[in-house]
N, C-alpha and C positions, 0 to 999 in steps of 0.2 A: 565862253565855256565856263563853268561852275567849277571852283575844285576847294576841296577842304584843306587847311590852313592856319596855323599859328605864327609867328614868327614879328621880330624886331616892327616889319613894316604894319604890323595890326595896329598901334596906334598911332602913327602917322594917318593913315587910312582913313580913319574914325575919329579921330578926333576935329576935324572940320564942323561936325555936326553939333559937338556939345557947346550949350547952352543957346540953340538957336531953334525955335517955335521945329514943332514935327511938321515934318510935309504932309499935308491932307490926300487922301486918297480913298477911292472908293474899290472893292473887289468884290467877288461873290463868294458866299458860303458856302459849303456841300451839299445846300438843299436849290443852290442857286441864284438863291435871296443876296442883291446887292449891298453892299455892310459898309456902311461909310465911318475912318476911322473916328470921327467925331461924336458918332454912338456913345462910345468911350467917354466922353468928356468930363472932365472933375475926377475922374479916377489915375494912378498911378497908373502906367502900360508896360509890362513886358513884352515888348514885340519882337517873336521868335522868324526867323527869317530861315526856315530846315526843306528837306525832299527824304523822299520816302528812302531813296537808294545813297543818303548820309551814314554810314554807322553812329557817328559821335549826334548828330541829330534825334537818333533814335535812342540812345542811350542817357540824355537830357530831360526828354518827357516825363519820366516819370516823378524826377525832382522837381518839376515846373506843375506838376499834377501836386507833389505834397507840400510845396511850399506856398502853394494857391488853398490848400486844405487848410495850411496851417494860421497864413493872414488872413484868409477869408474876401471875399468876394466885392463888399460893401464898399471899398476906397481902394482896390486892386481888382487887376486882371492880365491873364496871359491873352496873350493875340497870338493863335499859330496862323505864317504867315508861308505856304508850300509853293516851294518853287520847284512843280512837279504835275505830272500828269493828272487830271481832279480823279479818276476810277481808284488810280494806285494809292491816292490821298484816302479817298472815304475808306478803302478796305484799310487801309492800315489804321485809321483811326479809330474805325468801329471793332478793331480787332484789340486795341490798344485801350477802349472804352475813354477815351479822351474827353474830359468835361469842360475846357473853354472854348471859344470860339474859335474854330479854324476856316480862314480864308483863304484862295487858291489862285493861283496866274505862274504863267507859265514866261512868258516874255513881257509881260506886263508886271507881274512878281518881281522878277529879275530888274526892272525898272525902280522898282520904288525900295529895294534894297541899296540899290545905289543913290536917288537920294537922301536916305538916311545913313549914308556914310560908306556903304560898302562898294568903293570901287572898284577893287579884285575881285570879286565875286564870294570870295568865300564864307563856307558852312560847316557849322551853323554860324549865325549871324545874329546877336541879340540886342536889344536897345531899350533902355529904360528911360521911359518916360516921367515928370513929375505933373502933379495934378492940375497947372498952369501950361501943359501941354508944352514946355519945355526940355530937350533931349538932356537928360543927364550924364550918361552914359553909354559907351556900347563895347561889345567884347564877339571880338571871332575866336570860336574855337568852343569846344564845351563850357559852359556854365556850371559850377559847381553849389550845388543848392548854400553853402557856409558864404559863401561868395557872395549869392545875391542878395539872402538876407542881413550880409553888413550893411550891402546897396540899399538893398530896401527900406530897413527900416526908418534912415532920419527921412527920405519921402513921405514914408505914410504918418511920422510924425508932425509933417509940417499941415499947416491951416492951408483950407481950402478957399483961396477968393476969387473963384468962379461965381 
């Protein structure tokens, strides 16, 4: 079972994962189309790990909408990644006008949150990727856009040798 969560044990949790290559995986989009996360490749990754029936998940988006506006698309990207029913997912997202890619799994979702560090389950669930597809970081609990752009920025400063 999924429950949201901050507390002492968040980086114990999560930190197993940083500096160790992302787990590869493939899911499907809202249109159905299979999305392997190496799509991505040479790009910075925020991979959001939310469901529709999270408040603090749903209260994220819109920072992860202006803080994608504001680096821009070229050597970043958000990954939402619903660990949620896919109907409940596309209404909210098309209600939400959501612009990065959102991908859907339900117990398979749930699976690849936990190898990227989340073994209590909890959400939201974020993970920052650098452009050598190495875990930098990750955080349960809201993301606060001042937050990820300290994260972010020496990322998108570093060279890409992909």
């Amino acid at each position: 079972m999924l429950f949201q969560g901050k507390g002492a044990a968040d980086a114990a949790v999560s930190d197993s994962v940083i500096g160790r290559p992302r787990p590869d995986f493939v899911l499907p989009d809202l249109e159905g189309k299979q999305r392997p996360i190496s799509e991505w490749n040479g790009k910075v990754l925020l991979i959001n790990f939310w469901a529709t029936w999270c408040p603090p998940c749903k209260r994220e988006i819109p920072d992860f909408i202006k803080v994608r506006e504001l680096v821009g698309t070229d050597h970043f990207e958000v990954i939402g990644i619903a660990i949620d029913n896919p109907n409940a997912v596309k209404k909210f997202v098309e209600s939400q006008a959501i612009p990065y890619p959102i991908l859907h799994g339900e117990i398979e979702a749930s699976r690849i949150s936990t190898a990227y560090g989340n073994s209590l389950g909890g959400l939201p669930y974020s993970v920052l990727v650098d452009r050598q597809g190495i875990i930098h970081s990750s955080k349960t609990g809201e993301f606060k856009p001042d937050d990820l752009l300290t994260q972010l920025r020496p990322l998108l400063q570093q060279e890409n040798h992909n």
